[in-house]
C-alpha positions in Angstrom: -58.0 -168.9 3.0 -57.5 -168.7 7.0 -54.9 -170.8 7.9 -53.4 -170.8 11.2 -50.2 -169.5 9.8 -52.3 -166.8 8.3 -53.5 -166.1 11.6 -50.7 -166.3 13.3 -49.0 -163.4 10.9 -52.1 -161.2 11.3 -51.9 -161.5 15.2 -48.1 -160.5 15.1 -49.1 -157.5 12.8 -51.4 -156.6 15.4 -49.6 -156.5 18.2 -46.5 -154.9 16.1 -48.8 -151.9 15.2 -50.3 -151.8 19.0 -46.6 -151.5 20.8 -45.9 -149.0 18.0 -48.7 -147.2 19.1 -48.0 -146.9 22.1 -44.3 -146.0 22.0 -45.7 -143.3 19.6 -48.0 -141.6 22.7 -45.1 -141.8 25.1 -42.7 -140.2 23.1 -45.5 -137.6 22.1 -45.9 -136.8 26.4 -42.0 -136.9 26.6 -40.6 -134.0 28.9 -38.6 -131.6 27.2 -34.6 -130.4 28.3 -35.9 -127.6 30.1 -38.6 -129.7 32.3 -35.8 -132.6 32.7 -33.3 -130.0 33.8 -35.8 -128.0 36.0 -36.2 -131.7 37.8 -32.5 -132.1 38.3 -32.7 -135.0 36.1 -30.6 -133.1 33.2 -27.6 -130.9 34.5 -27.8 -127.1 32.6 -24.1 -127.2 31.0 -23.5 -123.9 28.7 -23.0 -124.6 25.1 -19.9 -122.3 24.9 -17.5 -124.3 27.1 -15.5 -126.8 26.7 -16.7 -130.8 27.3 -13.1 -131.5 29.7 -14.0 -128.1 31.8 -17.3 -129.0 32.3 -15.7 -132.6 33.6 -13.7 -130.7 35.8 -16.3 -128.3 37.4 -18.1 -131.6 38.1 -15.2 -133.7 39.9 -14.3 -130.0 41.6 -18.3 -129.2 43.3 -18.2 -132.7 43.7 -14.9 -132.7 46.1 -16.3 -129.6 47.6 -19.4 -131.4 49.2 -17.5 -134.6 50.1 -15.5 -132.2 51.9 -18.0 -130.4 53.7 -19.7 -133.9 54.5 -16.5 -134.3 56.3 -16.3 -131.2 58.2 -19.7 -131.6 59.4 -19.4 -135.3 60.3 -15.9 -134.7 62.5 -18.2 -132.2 64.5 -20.7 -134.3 65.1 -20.8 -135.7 69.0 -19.2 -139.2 70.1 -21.5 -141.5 71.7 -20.1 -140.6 75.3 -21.3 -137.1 74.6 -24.6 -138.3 73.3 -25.1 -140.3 76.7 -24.0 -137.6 78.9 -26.9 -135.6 76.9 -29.5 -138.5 77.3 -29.9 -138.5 73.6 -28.0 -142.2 73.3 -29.3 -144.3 75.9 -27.5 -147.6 77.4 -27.4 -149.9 80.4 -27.9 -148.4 83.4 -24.6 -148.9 85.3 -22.8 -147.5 82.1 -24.6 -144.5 81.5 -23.9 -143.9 85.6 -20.1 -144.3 84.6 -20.0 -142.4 81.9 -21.9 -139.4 84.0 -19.6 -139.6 86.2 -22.1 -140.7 89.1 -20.9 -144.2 90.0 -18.0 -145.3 91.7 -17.7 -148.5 90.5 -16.7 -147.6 86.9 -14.6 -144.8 86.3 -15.6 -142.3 84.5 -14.6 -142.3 80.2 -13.2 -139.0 78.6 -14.3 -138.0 75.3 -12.2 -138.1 72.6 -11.6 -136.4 68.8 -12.3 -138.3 66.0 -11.1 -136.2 63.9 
């Protein structure tokens, strides 16, 4: 006897066995720990050491970069140095001030920002 319900049930049984199916073949072409961790998608933490080091020795490289971001930002130029250099560009009277070629505005110093 087909009854809709019938139908119904067989159709849900269906697509219950195809979703299996394919979970199945993607966790059959799943990358192992070594791939994910060759990708940088894993990090490669020894076995031996402790979980609140291995914290540390994150927060710790992690402070290490954000400072060397720092450095290397607090030596980068200002935007009067970057016009002297014709790298920045502005309006003309401005970039005649800032070179130190007009007379009409006087001439900016450069300041640290850091």
């Amino acid at each position: 006897m087909n009854t809709p319900t019938a139908f119904y049930e067989q159709r849900q049984r269906l697509d219950m066995a195809k979703k299996h199916d394919i979970l199945k073949q993607k966790m059959q072409r799943r990358p192992d720990r070594e791939e994910l961790v060759r990708q940088h998608i894993l990090e490669d933490a020894p076995g031996n050491i402790d979980p609140s080091l291995v914290e540390k020795q994150k927060q710790l490289k992690r402070a290490r970069i954000a400072d060397a971001i720092s450095d290397h930002l607090c030596q980068r130029p200002g935007p009067l140095e970057l016009v002297r250099a014709n790298i920045l560009h502005t309006t003309e009277p401005l970039e005649k001030a800032v070179k130190g070629e007009s007379w009409l505005l006087p001439a900016v110093c450069c300041w640290e920002y850091c």
